[in-house]
C-alpha positions, 0 to 999 in steps of 0.5 A: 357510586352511581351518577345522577344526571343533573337537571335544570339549565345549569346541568348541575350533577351529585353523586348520590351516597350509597343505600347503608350510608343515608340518613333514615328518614323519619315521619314528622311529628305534627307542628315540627315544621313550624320550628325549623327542625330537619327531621332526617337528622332527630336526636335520639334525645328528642324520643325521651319523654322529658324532652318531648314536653318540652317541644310540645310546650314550644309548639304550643307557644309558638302557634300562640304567637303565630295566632296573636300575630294573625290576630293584630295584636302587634300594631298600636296607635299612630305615632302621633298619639301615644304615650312615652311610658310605652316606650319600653314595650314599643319594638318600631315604627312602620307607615307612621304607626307604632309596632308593639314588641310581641315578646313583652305581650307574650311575658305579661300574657304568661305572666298574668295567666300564672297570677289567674289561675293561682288565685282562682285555686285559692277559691277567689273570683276575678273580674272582667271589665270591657265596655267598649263595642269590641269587647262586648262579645267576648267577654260575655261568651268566654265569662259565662262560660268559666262563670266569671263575674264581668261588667260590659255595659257601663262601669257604675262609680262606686261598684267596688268602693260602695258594693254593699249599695250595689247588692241591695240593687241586686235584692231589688232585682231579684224582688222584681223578677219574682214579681214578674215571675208571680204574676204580681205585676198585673196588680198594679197599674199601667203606670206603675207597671211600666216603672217597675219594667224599666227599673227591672231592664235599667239593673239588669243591664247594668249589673247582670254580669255580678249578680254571682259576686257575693265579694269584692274581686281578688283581681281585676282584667280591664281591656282599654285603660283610658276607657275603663279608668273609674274601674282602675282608679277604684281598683287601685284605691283597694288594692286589688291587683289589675291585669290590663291590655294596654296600647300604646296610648295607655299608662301602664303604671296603672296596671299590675300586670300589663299586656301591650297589645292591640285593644281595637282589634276584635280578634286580638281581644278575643285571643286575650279573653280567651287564653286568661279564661282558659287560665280560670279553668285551670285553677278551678281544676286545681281548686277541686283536686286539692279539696278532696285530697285535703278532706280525706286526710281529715284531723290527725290531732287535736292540734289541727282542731280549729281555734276558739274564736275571738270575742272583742273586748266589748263582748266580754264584758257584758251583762249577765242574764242570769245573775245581772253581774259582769263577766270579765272572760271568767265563767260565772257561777250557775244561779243554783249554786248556793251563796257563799257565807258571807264575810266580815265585810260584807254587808249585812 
Protein backbone atom coordinates (compact mmCIF):
# COMPACT_ATOMS: atom_id res chain seq x y z
CA UNK A 1 0.00 0.00 0.00
CA UNK A 2 1.42 3.28 -0.76
CA UNK A 3 1.56 6.32 1.70
CA UNK A 4 -0.05 9.44 1.07
CA UNK A 5 1.75 12.57 2.30
CA UNK A 6 -0.24 14.34 4.52
CA UNK A 7 -1.42 17.83 4.31
CA UNK A 8 -2.30 20.81 6.60
CA UNK A 9 -0.31 22.02 9.69
CA UNK A 10 -0.95 18.95 11.53
CA UNK A 11 1.12 16.65 9.13
CA UNK A 12 -1.98 14.10 9.44
CA UNK A 13 -1.09 10.90 6.80
CA UNK A 14 -3.45 7.63 5.84
CA UNK A 15 -2.83 4.83 3.80
CA UNK A 16 -4.80 4.66 0.96
CA UNK A 17 -6.86 1.11 0.09
CA UNK A 18 -5.77 -0.60 -2.69
CA UNK A 19 -7.58 0.24 -6.39
CA UNK A 20 -9.88 -3.50 -5.99
CA UNK A 21 -10.72 -2.97 -2.67
CA UNK A 22 -12.58 1.02 -2.93
CA UNK A 23 -15.84 1.50 -2.88
CA UNK A 24 -17.34 2.34 -6.56
CA UNK A 25 -18.42 5.63 -6.47
CA UNK A 26 -21.61 6.25 -7.87
CA UNK A 27 -23.56 9.54 -9.54
CA UNK A 28 -26.11 11.05 -7.12
CA UNK A 29 -29.67 10.69 -8.24
CA UNK A 30 -30.87 14.31 -8.03
CA UNK A 31 -32.56 15.59 -4.22
CA UNK A 32 -30.30 12.76 -2.46
CA UNK A 33 -28.14 15.53 -0.85
CA UNK A 34 -30.81 16.58 0.82
CA UNK A 35 -31.50 13.43 3.03
CA UNK A 36 -27.99 12.81 4.11
CA UNK A 37 -27.30 9.59 1.94
CA UNK A 38 -23.78 8.70 1.35
CA UNK A 39 -23.89 7.61 -2.19
CA UNK A 40 -20.43 5.69 -2.32
CA UNK A 41 -22.11 2.96 0.17
CA UNK A 42 -26.17 2.84 -1.92
CA UNK A 43 -27.87 -0.45 -1.17
CA UNK A 44 -28.77 -2.57 -3.86
CA UNK A 45 -32.26 -2.43 -2.42
CA UNK A 46 -32.53 1.38 -3.28
CA UNK A 47 -32.10 0.39 -7.33
CA UNK A 48 -35.66 -1.71 -6.84
CA UNK A 49 -38.45 0.13 -8.13
CA UNK A 50 -40.66 -0.23 -4.99
CA UNK A 51 -38.06 1.47 -2.93
CA UNK A 52 -37.50 4.17 -5.36
CA UNK A 53 -41.15 5.56 -4.98
CA UNK A 54 -40.60 5.53 -1.73
CA UNK A 55 -37.59 7.96 -1.55
CA UNK A 56 -39.02 10.07 -4.36
CA UNK A 57 -42.15 10.55 -2.06
CA UNK A 58 -39.50 11.42 0.52
CA UNK A 59 -37.65 13.99 -1.44
CA UNK A 60 -40.72 15.32 -2.68
CA UNK A 61 -42.07 15.83 1.16
CA UNK A 62 -38.74 16.80 2.25
CA UNK A 63 -38.59 19.94 -0.33
CA UNK A 64 -42.25 20.59 1.02
CA UNK A 65 -40.96 21.04 4.21
CA UNK A 66 -37.66 22.91 3.04
CA UNK A 67 -40.12 25.44 1.20
CA UNK A 68 -43.04 25.86 4.21
CA UNK A 69 -39.82 26.64 6.32
CA UNK A 70 -38.29 29.34 3.60
CA UNK A 71 -41.98 30.46 3.46
CA UNK A 72 -42.37 31.30 7.33
CA UNK A 73 -45.09 29.18 8.12
CA UNK A 74 -43.47 27.97 11.44
CA UNK A 75 -43.71 31.54 13.19
CA UNK A 76 -46.82 32.43 14.99
CA UNK A 77 -48.05 35.57 17.11
CA UNK A 78 -46.50 37.03 20.18
CA UNK A 79 -46.63 35.36 23.24
CA UNK A 80 -48.61 37.72 24.61
CA UNK A 81 -51.44 37.18 22.24
CA UNK A 82 -52.40 33.65 21.65
CA UNK A 83 -54.67 31.39 22.39
CA UNK A 84 -54.19 27.98 24.79
CA UNK A 85 -56.36 25.57 22.77
CA UNK A 86 -52.94 26.04 20.32
CA UNK A 87 -51.00 24.78 22.82
CA UNK A 88 -50.89 21.10 21.38
CA UNK A 89 -49.52 22.37 17.99
CA UNK A 90 -47.03 25.15 19.58
CA UNK A 91 -43.07 23.33 19.35
CA UNK A 92 -41.39 26.89 21.64
CA UNK A 93 -40.85 30.15 21.85
CA UNK A 94 -37.89 32.41 20.29
CA UNK A 95 -37.63 36.40 21.21
CA UNK A 96 -41.09 36.41 22.80
CA UNK A 97 -42.92 34.60 19.78
CA UNK A 98 -44.45 31.57 19.43
CA UNK A 99 -42.86 28.85 16.90
CA UNK A 100 -45.56 26.46 15.44
CA UNK A 101 -44.31 22.64 15.30
CA UNK A 102 -43.89 22.12 11.45
CA UNK A 103 -44.76 18.12 11.80
CA UNK A 104 -48.85 19.14 13.01
CA UNK A 105 -48.67 21.80 9.72
CA UNK A 106 -47.57 19.04 7.54
CA UNK A 107 -50.00 15.99 9.16
CA UNK A 108 -53.18 18.60 8.68
CA UNK A 109 -51.46 19.68 5.40
CA UNK A 110 -51.72 15.89 4.13
CA UNK A 111 -54.32 15.28 5.65
CA UNK A 112 -56.54 17.82 4.20
CA UNK A 113 -55.15 17.48 0.59
CA UNK A 114 -56.65 13.58 1.28
CA UNK A 115 -60.10 14.95 2.27
CA UNK A 116 -60.05 17.49 -1.11
CA UNK A 117 -59.03 15.61 -3.72
CA UNK A 118 -61.59 12.55 -2.45
CA UNK A 119 -64.34 14.73 -2.42
CA UNK A 120 -63.47 16.64 -5.64
CA UNK A 121 -63.49 12.68 -7.12
CA UNK A 122 -67.13 12.47 -5.80
CA UNK A 123 -68.19 15.13 -8.21
CA UNK A 124 -68.44 18.00 -5.21
CA UNK A 125 -67.25 21.50 -5.04
CA UNK A 126 -65.16 23.31 -2.41
CA UNK A 127 -65.16 26.62 -1.36
CA UNK A 128 -62.11 28.85 -0.73
CA UNK A 129 -62.79 31.95 1.52
CA UNK A 130 -59.94 34.58 2.05
CA UNK A 131 -60.64 38.20 2.31
CA UNK A 132 -57.95 39.42 4.21
CA UNK A 133 -55.25 41.72 1.59
CA UNK A 134 -52.67 38.71 2.04
CA UNK A 135 -54.86 36.21 0.71
CA UNK A 136 -56.47 38.06 -2.16
CA UNK A 137 -54.08 37.15 -4.86
CA UNK A 138 -53.58 33.57 -4.34
CA UNK A 139 -56.72 32.60 -4.14
CA UNK A 140 -58.01 34.26 -7.15
CA UNK A 141 -54.91 33.13 -9.23
CA UNK A 142 -54.77 29.30 -8.09
CA UNK A 143 -58.84 29.03 -7.97
CA UNK A 144 -59.47 30.39 -11.23
CA UNK A 145 -57.22 28.24 -12.31
CA UNK A 146 -58.61 24.67 -10.87
CA UNK A 147 -62.23 26.53 -11.45
CA UNK A 148 -63.14 26.58 -7.96
CA UNK A 149 -65.70 28.89 -6.37
CA UNK A 150 -63.91 31.51 -3.76
CA UNK A 151 -64.95 34.41 -1.80
CA UNK A 152 -62.10 37.16 -1.45
CA UNK A 153 -64.02 40.21 -1.02
CA UNK A 154 -66.47 40.38 1.95
CA UNK A 155 -67.92 37.25 3.38
CA UNK A 156 -72.05 38.05 2.78
CA UNK A 157 -74.01 36.68 6.08
CA UNK A 158 -76.60 34.53 4.83
CA UNK A 159 -74.50 33.16 1.59
CA UNK A 160 -74.85 29.38 2.69
CA UNK A 161 -77.51 29.50 5.13
CA UNK A 162 -79.76 31.78 2.69
CA UNK A 163 -78.17 30.64 -1.09
CA UNK A 164 -81.47 30.58 -2.83
CA UNK A 165 -81.48 34.57 -2.09
CA UNK A 166 -77.88 34.66 -3.37
CA UNK A 167 -78.62 32.91 -6.96
CA UNK A 168 -81.65 35.52 -7.68
CA UNK A 169 -78.49 38.09 -7.18
CA UNK A 170 -76.38 36.03 -9.39
CA UNK A 171 -79.89 36.28 -12.48
CA UNK A 172 -79.71 40.08 -11.64
CA UNK A 173 -76.12 39.92 -12.58
CA UNK A 174 -76.44 38.06 -15.40
CA UNK A 175 -79.98 40.48 -16.22
CA UNK A 176 -77.44 43.45 -16.02
CA UNK A 177 -74.79 42.19 -18.04
CA UNK A 178 -77.14 41.50 -21.07
CA UNK A 179 -78.19 44.50 -20.53
CA UNK A 180 -74.86 46.37 -20.80
CA UNK A 181 -73.80 43.67 -23.44
CA UNK A 182 -77.20 44.59 -25.66
CA UNK A 183 -76.68 48.02 -25.38
CA UNK A 184 -80.01 48.27 -23.38
CA UNK A 185 -78.54 50.54 -21.14
CA UNK A 186 -78.21 53.66 -23.23
CA UNK A 187 -82.37 53.63 -23.13
CA UNK A 188 -82.48 55.02 -19.84
CA UNK A 189 -81.60 57.70 -18.33
CA UNK A 190 -78.07 59.04 -16.75
CA UNK A 191 -79.62 58.52 -13.33
CA UNK A 192 -80.91 55.33 -14.06
CA UNK A 193 -77.96 54.28 -15.85
CA UNK A 194 -75.46 55.01 -13.47
CA UNK A 195 -77.78 53.03 -10.55
CA UNK A 196 -77.81 50.12 -12.93
CA UNK A 197 -73.36 50.25 -13.08
CA UNK A 198 -73.13 50.52 -9.41
CA UNK A 199 -75.63 47.60 -8.57
CA UNK A 200 -74.09 45.61 -11.68
CA UNK A 201 -70.07 46.49 -10.11
CA UNK A 202 -71.40 46.16 -6.03
CA UNK A 203 -72.48 42.19 -7.19
CA UNK A 204 -69.90 41.36 -9.18
CA UNK A 205 -67.43 42.40 -6.54
CA UNK A 206 -69.18 40.52 -4.25
CA UNK A 207 -70.34 37.32 -5.52
CA UNK A 208 -68.31 37.07 -8.81
CA UNK A 209 -65.98 34.10 -7.48
CA UNK A 210 -69.63 31.82 -7.13
CA UNK A 211 -71.47 32.58 -9.89
CA UNK A 212 -70.08 28.65 -11.11
CA UNK A 213 -71.64 27.27 -7.39
CA UNK A 214 -75.36 25.98 -8.58
CA UNK A 215 -75.03 24.18 -4.69
CA UNK A 216 -74.08 24.85 -1.44
CA UNK A 217 -70.14 23.39 -1.01
CA UNK A 218 -69.11 19.72 0.40
CA UNK A 219 -66.21 21.88 2.17
CA UNK A 220 -65.09 24.82 2.97
CA UNK A 221 -60.97 26.08 3.05
CA UNK A 222 -60.81 29.33 5.26
CA UNK A 223 -57.39 31.10 5.73
CA UNK A 224 -57.55 33.54 9.28
CA UNK A 225 -60.64 31.98 11.64
CA UNK A 226 -60.96 35.00 13.86
CA UNK A 227 -61.54 37.01 10.42
CA UNK A 228 -63.60 34.63 8.53
CA UNK A 229 -65.97 33.37 11.71
CA UNK A 230 -69.48 34.31 9.89
CA UNK A 231 -68.31 31.92 7.18
CA UNK A 232 -67.18 29.24 9.91
CA UNK A 233 -70.21 29.64 11.99
CA UNK A 234 -72.44 29.21 8.85
CA UNK A 235 -70.60 26.43 8.09
CA UNK A 236 -70.70 24.50 11.03
CA UNK A 237 -74.63 25.31 11.46
CA UNK A 238 -74.81 23.03 8.12
CA UNK A 239 -72.59 20.77 8.54
CA UNK A 240 -69.96 21.11 5.86
CA UNK A 241 -66.62 20.25 7.08
CA UNK A 242 -63.83 23.18 7.28
CA UNK A 243 -60.29 22.97 6.47
CA UNK A 244 -58.85 26.18 7.96
CA UNK A 245 -55.07 27.74 8.39
CA UNK A 246 -55.06 28.72 12.00
CA UNK A 247 -52.19 30.75 13.92
CA UNK A 248 -51.68 30.45 17.05
CA UNK A 249 -54.37 33.26 17.95
CA UNK A 250 -57.09 31.14 16.60
CA UNK A 251 -59.54 28.15 17.85
CA UNK A 252 -59.02 25.21 16.36
CA UNK A 253 -62.24 23.65 17.61
CA UNK A 254 -63.94 25.47 15.02
CA UNK A 255 -61.94 23.60 12.34
CA UNK A 256 -62.50 20.05 10.94
CA UNK A 257 -59.28 19.80 9.54
CA UNK A 258 -56.68 22.51 11.19
CA UNK A 259 -53.35 23.44 9.46
CA UNK A 260 -51.29 25.51 12.20
CA UNK A 261 -49.50 27.86 10.11
CA UNK A 262 -48.47 31.61 9.62
CA UNK A 263 -51.74 33.20 8.21
CA UNK A 264 -49.97 36.82 7.69
CA UNK A 265 -47.24 35.64 5.60
CA UNK A 266 -48.09 36.13 1.73
CA UNK A 267 -45.73 33.18 0.82
CA UNK A 268 -46.89 30.80 3.21
CA UNK A 269 -50.66 31.31 2.08
CA UNK A 270 -49.81 31.02 -1.25
CA UNK A 271 -47.93 27.57 -0.40
CA UNK A 272 -51.09 26.49 1.50
CA UNK A 273 -53.39 27.70 -1.59
CA UNK A 274 -51.27 26.12 -3.85
CA UNK A 275 -50.68 22.50 -2.48
CA UNK A 276 -54.75 22.26 -1.57
CA UNK A 277 -55.62 23.28 -5.47
CA UNK A 278 -53.12 20.83 -6.68
CA UNK A 279 -55.01 18.33 -4.61
CA UNK A 280 -58.37 19.79 -6.47
CA UNK A 281 -56.59 18.63 -9.73
CA UNK A 282 -56.17 15.36 -8.68
CA UNK A 283 -59.64 14.39 -7.96
CA UNK A 284 -60.79 16.14 -11.04
CA UNK A 285 -58.51 13.52 -12.73
CA UNK A 286 -59.62 10.87 -10.70
CA UNK A 287 -63.39 12.19 -11.43
CA UNK A 288 -62.70 11.77 -15.52
CA UNK A 289 -60.83 8.38 -15.43
CA UNK A 290 -63.57 6.61 -13.37
CA UNK A 291 -66.22 7.95 -15.52
CA UNK A 292 -65.46 6.51 -18.69
CA UNK A 293 -64.63 3.25 -17.02
CA UNK A 294 -67.81 3.12 -15.49
CA UNK A 295 -69.84 4.26 -18.74
CA UNK A 296 -68.14 1.51 -20.88
CA UNK A 297 -69.37 -1.38 -18.54
CA UNK A 298 -72.69 -0.18 -19.11
CA UNK A 299 -75.98 -2.45 -17.68
CA UNK A 300 -75.39 -6.08 -17.40
CA UNK A 301 -78.89 -6.66 -16.08
CA UNK A 302 -82.08 -5.68 -15.01
CA UNK A 303 -81.02 -5.48 -11.49
CA UNK A 304 -78.67 -2.40 -12.41
CA UNK A 305 -81.93 -0.75 -13.91
CA UNK A 306 -82.53 2.47 -11.99
CA UNK A 307 -85.39 2.19 -9.50
CA UNK A 308 -88.94 3.63 -9.97
CA UNK A 309 -89.28 6.90 -8.28
CA UNK A 310 -91.04 7.69 -5.15
CA UNK A 311 -94.01 9.62 -5.35
CA UNK A 312 -95.24 11.13 -1.93
CA UNK A 313 -98.20 10.25 -0.26
CA UNK A 314 -100.09 13.57 -1.49
CA UNK A 315 -99.06 12.63 -5.15
CA UNK A 316 -101.12 9.45 -4.77
CA UNK A 317 -103.73 10.52 -4.09
CA UNK A 318 -104.68 12.54 -6.51
CA UNK A 319 -107.88 13.64 -8.87
CA UNK A 320 -108.21 11.55 -11.87
CA UNK A 321 -108.62 13.83 -15.15
CA UNK A 322 -110.25 11.36 -16.70
CA UNK A 323 -112.84 9.62 -14.59
CA UNK A 324 -112.90 12.67 -11.81
CA UNK A 325 -112.06 9.34 -9.18
CA UNK A 326 -109.29 8.63 -6.60
CA UNK A 327 -106.33 6.74 -7.63
CA UNK A 328 -104.88 5.33 -4.44
CA UNK A 329 -101.32 3.61 -6.22
CA UNK A 330 -103.63 1.27 -8.42
CA UNK A 331 -103.84 1.87 -12.02
CA UNK A 332 -107.38 3.22 -13.03
CA UNK A 333 -109.45 1.96 -15.43
CA UNK A 334 -109.34 3.70 -19.29
CA UNK A 335 -112.57 5.74 -20.09
CA UNK A 336 -113.21 3.18 -22.96
CA UNK A 337 -113.70 0.27 -21.16
CA UNK A 338 -117.04 -0.35 -20.75
CA UNK A 339 -118.86 -0.32 -17.09
CA UNK A 340 -119.40 -2.99 -15.16
CA UNK A 341 -123.04 -4.21 -14.58
CA UNK A 342 -124.15 -2.90 -12.07
CA UNK A 343 -124.65 -4.87 -8.57
CA UNK A 344 -127.55 -5.33 -5.90
CA UNK A 345 -126.39 -2.59 -4.34
CA UNK A 346 -125.55 -0.32 -6.46
CA UNK A 347 -127.87 2.54 -7.18
CA UNK A 348 -130.33 2.67 -9.75
Amino acid sequence: MAKVPGFGEFGASFVSPPPHKRPIERAAPQGFHRLNVRVSLLPVMLLTEPALEVVSKRILSMSLVNELIEAGIHFGQRRSNWNPKMAPYIQGVKNQIHIIDIRETIKGLLLAKKFISKTVSEGKDVLFVGTKRQARSAIETHCTACQMPYITERWLGGLLTNFRTVRDRLKRLEELEALVEGGGMKSYSKKMESQLTRERKKIFRNLNGVRSMTKLPSALVVVDVNREMNAVREAKNLGIPTICLIDTDGDPDFSDIPIPGNDDSMRSIDLIIRELTASVQDGKTQRQTSAPSGAAEGPTDSSDAPSPRRRSVRSRFRVDEVGGGLTDGAPMESAGAAPSAPTATDPA
